[in-house]
C-alpha positions as CSV (number, residue, x, y, z in Angstrom):
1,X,2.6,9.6,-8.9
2,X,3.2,6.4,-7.6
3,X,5.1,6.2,-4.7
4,X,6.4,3.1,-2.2
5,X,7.7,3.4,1.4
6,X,9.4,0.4,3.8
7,X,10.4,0.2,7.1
8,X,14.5,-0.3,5.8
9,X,14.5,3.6,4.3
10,X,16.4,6.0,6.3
11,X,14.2,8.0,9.2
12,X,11.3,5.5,8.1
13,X,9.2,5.4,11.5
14,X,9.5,2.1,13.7
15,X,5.9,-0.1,13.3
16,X,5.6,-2.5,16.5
17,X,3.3,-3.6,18.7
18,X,2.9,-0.7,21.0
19,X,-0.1,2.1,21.1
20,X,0.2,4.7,17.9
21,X,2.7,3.1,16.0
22,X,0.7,2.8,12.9
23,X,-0.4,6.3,13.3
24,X,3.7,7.1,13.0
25,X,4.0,5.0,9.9
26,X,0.6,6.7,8.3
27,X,1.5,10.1,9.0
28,X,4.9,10.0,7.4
29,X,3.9,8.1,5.0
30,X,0.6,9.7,3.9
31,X,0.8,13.3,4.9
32,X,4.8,14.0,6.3
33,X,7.1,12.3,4.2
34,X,10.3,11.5,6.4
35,X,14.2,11.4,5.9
36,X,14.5,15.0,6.4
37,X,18.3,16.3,6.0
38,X,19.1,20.0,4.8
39,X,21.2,20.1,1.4
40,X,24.7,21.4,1.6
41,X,24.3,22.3,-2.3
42,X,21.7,22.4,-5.1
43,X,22.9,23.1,-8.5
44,X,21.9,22.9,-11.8
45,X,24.1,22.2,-15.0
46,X,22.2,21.8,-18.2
47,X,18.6,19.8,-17.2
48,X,20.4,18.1,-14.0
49,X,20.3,19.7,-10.7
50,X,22.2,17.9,-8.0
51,X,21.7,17.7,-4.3
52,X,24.3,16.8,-1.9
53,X,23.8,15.8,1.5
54,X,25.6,15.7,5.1
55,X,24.6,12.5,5.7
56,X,23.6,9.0,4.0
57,X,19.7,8.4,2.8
58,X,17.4,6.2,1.2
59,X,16.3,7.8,-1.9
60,X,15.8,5.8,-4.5
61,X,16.0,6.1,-8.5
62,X,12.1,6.6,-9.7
63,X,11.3,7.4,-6.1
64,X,9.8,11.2,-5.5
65,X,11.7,14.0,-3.3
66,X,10.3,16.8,-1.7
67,X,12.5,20.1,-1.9
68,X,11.2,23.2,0.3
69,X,13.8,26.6,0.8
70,X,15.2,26.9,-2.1
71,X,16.0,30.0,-4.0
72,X,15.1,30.0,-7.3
73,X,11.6,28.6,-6.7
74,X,11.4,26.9,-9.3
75,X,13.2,24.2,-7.6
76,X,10.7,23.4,-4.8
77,X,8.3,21.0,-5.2
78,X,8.0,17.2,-5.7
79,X,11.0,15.8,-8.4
80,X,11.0,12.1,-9.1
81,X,14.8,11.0,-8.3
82,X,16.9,10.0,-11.6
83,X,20.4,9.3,-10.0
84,X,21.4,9.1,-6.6
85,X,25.2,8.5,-4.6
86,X,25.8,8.0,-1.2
87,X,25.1,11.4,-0.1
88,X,23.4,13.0,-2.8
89,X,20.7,13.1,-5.5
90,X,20.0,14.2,-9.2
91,X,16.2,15.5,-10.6
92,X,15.6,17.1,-14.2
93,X,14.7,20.5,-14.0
94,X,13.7,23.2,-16.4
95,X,15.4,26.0,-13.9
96,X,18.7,28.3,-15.6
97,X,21.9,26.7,-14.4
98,X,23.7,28.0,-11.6
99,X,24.0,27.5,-7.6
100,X,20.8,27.7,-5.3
101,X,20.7,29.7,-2.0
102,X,18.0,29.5,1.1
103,X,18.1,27.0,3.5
104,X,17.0,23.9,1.4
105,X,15.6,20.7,2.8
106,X,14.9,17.3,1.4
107,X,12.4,14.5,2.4
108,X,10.7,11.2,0.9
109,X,7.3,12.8,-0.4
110,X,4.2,11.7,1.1
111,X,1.3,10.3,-0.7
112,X,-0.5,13.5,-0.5
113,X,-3.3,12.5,2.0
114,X,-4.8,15.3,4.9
115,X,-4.5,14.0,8.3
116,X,-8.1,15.6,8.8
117,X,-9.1,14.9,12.2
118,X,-6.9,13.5,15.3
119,X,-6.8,12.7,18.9
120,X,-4.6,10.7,21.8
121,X,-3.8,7.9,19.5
122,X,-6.8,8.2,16.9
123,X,-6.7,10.0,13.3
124,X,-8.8,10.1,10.1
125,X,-7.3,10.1,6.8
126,X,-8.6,11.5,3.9
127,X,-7.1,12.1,0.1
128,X,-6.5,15.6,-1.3
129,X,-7.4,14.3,-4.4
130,X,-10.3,16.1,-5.7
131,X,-10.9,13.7,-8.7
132,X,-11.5,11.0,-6.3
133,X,-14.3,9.9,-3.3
134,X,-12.1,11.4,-0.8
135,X,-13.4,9.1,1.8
136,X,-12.4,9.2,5.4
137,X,-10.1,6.4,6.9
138,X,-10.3,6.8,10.8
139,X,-7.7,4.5,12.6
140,X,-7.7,4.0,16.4
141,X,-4.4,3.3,17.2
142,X,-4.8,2.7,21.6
143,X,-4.3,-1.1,21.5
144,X,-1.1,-2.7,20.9
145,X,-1.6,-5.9,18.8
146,X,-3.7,-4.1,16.4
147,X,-5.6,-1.3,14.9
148,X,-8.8,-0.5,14.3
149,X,-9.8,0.7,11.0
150,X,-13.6,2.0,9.5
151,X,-13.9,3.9,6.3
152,X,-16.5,7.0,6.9
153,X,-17.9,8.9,3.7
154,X,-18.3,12.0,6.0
155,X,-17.0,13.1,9.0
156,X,-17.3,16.3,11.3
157,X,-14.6,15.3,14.5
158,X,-12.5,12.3,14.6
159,X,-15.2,10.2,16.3
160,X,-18.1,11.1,14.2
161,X,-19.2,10.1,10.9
162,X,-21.5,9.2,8.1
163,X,-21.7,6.1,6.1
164,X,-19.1,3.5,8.0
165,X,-17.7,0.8,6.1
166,X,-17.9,-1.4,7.8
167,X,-21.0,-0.9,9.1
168,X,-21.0,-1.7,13.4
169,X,-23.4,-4.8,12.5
170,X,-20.9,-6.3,10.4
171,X,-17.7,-5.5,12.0
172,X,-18.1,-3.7,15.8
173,X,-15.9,-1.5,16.4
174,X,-14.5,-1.6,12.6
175,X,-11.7,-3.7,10.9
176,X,-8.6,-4.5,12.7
177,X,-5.1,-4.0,10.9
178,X,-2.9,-5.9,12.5
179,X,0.9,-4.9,13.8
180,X,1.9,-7.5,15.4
181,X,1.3,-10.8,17.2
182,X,2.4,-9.8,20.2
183,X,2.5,-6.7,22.2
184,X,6.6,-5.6,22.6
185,X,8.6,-2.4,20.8
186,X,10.4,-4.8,18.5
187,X,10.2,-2.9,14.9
188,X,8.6,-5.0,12.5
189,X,9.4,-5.2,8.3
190,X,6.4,-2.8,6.5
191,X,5.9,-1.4,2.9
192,X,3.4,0.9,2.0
193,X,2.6,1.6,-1.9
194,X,0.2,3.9,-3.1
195,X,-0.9,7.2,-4.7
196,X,-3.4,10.3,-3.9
197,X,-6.2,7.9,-3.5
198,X,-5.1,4.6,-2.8
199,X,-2.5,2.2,-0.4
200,X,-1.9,-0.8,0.0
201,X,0.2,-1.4,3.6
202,X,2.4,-4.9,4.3
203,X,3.4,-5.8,7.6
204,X,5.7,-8.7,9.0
205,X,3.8,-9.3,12.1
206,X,5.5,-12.4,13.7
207,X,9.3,-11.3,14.5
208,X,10.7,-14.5,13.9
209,X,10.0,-15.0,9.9
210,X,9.9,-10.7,8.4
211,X,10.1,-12.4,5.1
212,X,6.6,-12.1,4.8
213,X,3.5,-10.9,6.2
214,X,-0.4,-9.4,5.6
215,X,-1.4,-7.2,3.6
216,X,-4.4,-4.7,3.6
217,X,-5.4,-1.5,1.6
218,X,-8.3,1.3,2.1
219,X,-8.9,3.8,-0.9
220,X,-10.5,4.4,-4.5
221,X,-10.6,0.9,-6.5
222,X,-10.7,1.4,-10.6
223,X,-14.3,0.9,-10.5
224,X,-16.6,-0.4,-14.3
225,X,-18.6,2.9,-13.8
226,X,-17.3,6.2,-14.6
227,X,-17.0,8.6,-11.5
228,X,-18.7,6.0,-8.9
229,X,-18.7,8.3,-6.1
230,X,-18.9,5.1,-3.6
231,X,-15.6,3.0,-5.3
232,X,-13.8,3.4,-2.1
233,X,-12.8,0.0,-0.6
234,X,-11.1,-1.2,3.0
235,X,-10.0,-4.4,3.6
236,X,-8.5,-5.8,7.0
237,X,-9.6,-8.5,9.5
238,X,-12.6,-9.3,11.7
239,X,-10.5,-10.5,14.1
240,X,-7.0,-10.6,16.0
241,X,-6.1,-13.7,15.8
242,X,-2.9,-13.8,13.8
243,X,-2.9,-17.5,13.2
244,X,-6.3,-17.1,11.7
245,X,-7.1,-17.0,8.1
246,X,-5.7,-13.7,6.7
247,X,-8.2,-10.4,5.1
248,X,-4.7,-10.5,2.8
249,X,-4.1,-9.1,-0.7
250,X,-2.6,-12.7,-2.2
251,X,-5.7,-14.3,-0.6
252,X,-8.9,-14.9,-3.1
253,X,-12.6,-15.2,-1.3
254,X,-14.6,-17.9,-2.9
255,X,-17.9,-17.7,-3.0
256,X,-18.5,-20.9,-0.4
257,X,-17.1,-18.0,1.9
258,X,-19.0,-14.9,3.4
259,X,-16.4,-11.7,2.5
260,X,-16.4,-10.1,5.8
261,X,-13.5,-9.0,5.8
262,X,-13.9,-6.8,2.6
263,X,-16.1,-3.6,2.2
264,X,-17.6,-1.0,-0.2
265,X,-19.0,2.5,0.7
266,X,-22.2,1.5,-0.7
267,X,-23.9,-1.0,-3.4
268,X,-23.5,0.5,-6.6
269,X,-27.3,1.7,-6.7
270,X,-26.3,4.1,-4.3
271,X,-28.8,3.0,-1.8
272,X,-28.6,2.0,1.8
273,X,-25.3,1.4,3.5
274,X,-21.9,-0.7,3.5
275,X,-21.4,-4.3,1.6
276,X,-19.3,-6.9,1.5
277,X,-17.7,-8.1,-1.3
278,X,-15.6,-10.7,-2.8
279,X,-12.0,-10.2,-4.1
280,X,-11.3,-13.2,-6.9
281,X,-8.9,-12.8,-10.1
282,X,-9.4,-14.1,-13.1
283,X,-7.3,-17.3,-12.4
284,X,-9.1,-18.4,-9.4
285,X,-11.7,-21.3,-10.0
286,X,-11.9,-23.6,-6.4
287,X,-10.0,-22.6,-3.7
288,X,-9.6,-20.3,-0.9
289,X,-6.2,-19.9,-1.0
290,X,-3.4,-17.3,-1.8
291,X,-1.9,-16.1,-5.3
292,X,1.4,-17.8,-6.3
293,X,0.9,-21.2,-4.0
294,X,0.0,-24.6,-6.6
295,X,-3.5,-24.6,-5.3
296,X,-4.8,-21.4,-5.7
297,X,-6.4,-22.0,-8.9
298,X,-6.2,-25.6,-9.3
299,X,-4.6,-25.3,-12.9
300,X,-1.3,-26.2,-11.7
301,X,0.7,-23.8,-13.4
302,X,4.4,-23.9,-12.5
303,X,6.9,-21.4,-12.8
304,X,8.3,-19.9,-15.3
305,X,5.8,-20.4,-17.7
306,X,7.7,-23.1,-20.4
307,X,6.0,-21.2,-23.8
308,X,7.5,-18.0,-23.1
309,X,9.6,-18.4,-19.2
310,X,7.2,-15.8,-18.4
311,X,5.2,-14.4,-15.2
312,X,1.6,-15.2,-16.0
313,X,-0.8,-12.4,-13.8
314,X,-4.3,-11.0,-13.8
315,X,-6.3,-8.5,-11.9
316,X,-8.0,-8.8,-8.7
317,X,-11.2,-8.0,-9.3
318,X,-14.1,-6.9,-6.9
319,X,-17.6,-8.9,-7.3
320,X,-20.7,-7.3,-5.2
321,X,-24.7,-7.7,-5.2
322,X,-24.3,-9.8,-8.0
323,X,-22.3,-7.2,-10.1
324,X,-18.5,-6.5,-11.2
325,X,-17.8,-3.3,-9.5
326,X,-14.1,-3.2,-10.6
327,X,-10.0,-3.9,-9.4
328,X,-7.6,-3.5,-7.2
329,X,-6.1,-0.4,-8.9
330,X,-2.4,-1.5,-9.6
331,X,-2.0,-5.0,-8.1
332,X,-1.4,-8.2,-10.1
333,X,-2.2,-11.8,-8.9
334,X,-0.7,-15.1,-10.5
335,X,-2.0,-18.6,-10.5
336,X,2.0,-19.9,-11.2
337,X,3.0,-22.1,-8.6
338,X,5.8,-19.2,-7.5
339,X,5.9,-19.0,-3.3
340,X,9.1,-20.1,-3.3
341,X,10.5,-18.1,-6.7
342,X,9.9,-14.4,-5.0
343,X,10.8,-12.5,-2.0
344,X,9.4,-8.9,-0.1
345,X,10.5,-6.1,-2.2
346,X,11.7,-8.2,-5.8
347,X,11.0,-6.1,-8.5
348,X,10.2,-8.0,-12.0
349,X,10.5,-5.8,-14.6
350,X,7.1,-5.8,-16.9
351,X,6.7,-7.1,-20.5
352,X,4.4,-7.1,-23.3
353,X,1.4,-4.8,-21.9
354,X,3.2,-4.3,-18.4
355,X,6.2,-3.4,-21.0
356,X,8.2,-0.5,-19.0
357,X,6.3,-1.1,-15.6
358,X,8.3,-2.6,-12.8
359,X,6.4,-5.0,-10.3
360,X,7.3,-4.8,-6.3
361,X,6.9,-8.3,-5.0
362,X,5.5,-8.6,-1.3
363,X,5.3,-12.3,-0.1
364,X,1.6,-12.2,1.9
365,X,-0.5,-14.2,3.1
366,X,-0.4,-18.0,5.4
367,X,0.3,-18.6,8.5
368,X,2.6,-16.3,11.1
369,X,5.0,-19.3,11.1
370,X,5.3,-19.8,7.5
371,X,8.3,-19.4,5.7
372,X,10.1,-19.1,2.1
373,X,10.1,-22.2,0.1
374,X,7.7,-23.8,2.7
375,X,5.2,-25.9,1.2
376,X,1.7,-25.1,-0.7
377,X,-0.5,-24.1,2.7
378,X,2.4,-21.0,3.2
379,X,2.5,-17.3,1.9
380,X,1.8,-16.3,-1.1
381,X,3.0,-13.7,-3.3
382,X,1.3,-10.5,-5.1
383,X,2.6,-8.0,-7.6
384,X,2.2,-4.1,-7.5
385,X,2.6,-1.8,-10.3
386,X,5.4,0.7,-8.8
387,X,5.8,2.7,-12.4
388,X,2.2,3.8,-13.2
389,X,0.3,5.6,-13.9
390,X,-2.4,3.5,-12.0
391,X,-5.5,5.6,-13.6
């Protein structure tokens, strides 16, 4: 199940620049889902059973919806939405028609993710998934600007682990995610996209321009090896500076450039602890720039593509120790010369072997001050797979 959050969804928690606000996006997103209203009816007619609701929502067509209270029980559990109206939502269901009783809520469903360990503005994150590592993400949430992020592949409290990635000599004090560039309760735009074992997580961090922002991810990568038990990745930044060259999802690392701003569990001999590695697509060749800008791989692509008008993309792949470990399960870069062609939350509906997936657009990457249809040094734009399934 692929699922995708943002910050404009009704009862979507507020990300700013204030202590434990990315704790409140993470919760509801991984573990809570949010948006909780109790139906006024559920009934089914034929397949179709239809919710109505005392109040507006955000659920959208393709989206998932939690149902808990309902009598027959058949009708709990996690539908993905196929209509929706103003105040009120259809699922396909295999329950006998007729009227359901119990005191029935509805929410966005969460990703599925335990909230394992937790403290005054601290958590660690792990997936329920039992095909997957099931690393640890903890997340210390006190500052304002930022959070600090380190993948554990144990833990046994919410400040004690095993394995960090990154380890404390290449990152102290672990990764930062930032929320914003300045430290005030204004909300800031987000999206979060992910499934049992993976997110990726968008913020707007300089109020003035929210049509784009940076973009991180922590999770299990589709690695070249079957059941790596160490394919769990975390990206972020090494810093706080928000003016400074962004750990970001539309960004390639070339190889002039040490990736510290990227890490694996382990090396894929198992051995030892955390490394680095370097994010590159298949398109990049020179520069150190982001997907979708004219200089990111020096081809000079424009867009649309003249043979077909198409969207050309590729995978991001990760390179470590000399090897291909894998990709960035579900995202798509572009070398197309396209900055200025997309916007945050543009879906582009898949063809030939993306035929029936639709793409979610998030404008990442540049400078804070950077906006749409700037010029080649400004934001650039990635693609993630919002149909599935990613695996």
């Amino acid at each position: 199940m692929i699922t995708y959050f943002d910050s404009t969804m009704i009862g979507a928690p507020p990300l700013s620049g204030t202590a434990g606000a990315m704790l409140g996006v993470l919760d509801a997103c991984l573990v809570t889902g949010f948006g909780l209203q109790t139906c006024t009816s559920l009934t089914v007619v034929g397949t179709v059973a239809t919710a109505a609701l005392p109040a507006a929502h955000s659920l959208r067509v393709g989206a998932y919806v939690r149902i808990a209270g309902a009598t027959p029980a058949g009708l709990n559990g996690d539908w993905p939405v196929t209509g929706v109206t103003s105040q009120g939502f259809t699922f396909t269901t295999n329950v006998a028609a007729g009227t359901a009783t119990g005191t029935i809520t509805s929410r966005h469903t969460p990703l599925g993710w335990a909230k394992e360990f937790s403290g005054t503005n601290l958590a660690a994150y792990r997936s329920a998934d039992v095909t997957g590592t099931r690393m640890r993400l903890r997340v210390d949430d006190t500052a304002a600007v930022s959070s600090r992020v380190v993948g554990y592949e144990a833990m046994t409290d919410v400040d004690t682990g095993a394995g960090p990635f990154p380890t404390a000599l290449q990152a102290s004090g672990g990764l930062h995610w930032i929320k914003s560039t300045v430290a005030d309760a204004s909300a800031r735009a987000w999206v979060l996209i992910g499934d049992s074992r993976l997110f990726y997580l968008y913020v707007a961090t300089y109020l003035p321009y929210q049509d784009h922002g940076t973009a991180v991810c922590f999770g299990d990568y589709s690695s070249v090896r079957p059941g790596d038990p160490y394919a769990c990745m975390l990206t972020g930044k090494t810093g706080t500076e928000v003016s400074s060259s962004y750990a970001d999802l539309a960004k390639v690392l070339t190889s002039e450039r040490t990736p510290l701003e990227a890490c694996l569990a382990k090396s894929y001999s198992g051995i030892g602890s955390a490394v680095n590695f370097f994010p590159k697509s298949a398109f990049a060749i020179t520069h150190n720039s982001n997907s979708g800008t004219d200089i990111y791989s020096g081809l000079g692509l424009s867009y649309p593509n003249g043979p077909d008008n198409g969207l050309i993309t590729s995978p991001k792949y990760i390179f470590s120790n000399t090897a291909l470990r894998g990709n960035f399960t579900g995202l798509l870069h572009t070398p197309q010369s396209c900055q200025a062609a997309f916007e945050t939350g543009d879906i582009v509906i898949g063809t030939g072997s993306l035929t029936g997936r639709k793409l979610f657009c998030l404008r990442s990457g540049g400078e804070p001050t950077n906006v749409k249809n700037t010029v080649n040094t400004g934001a650039g734009v990635v693609f993630i797979d919002i149909t599935g399934p990613w695996r």
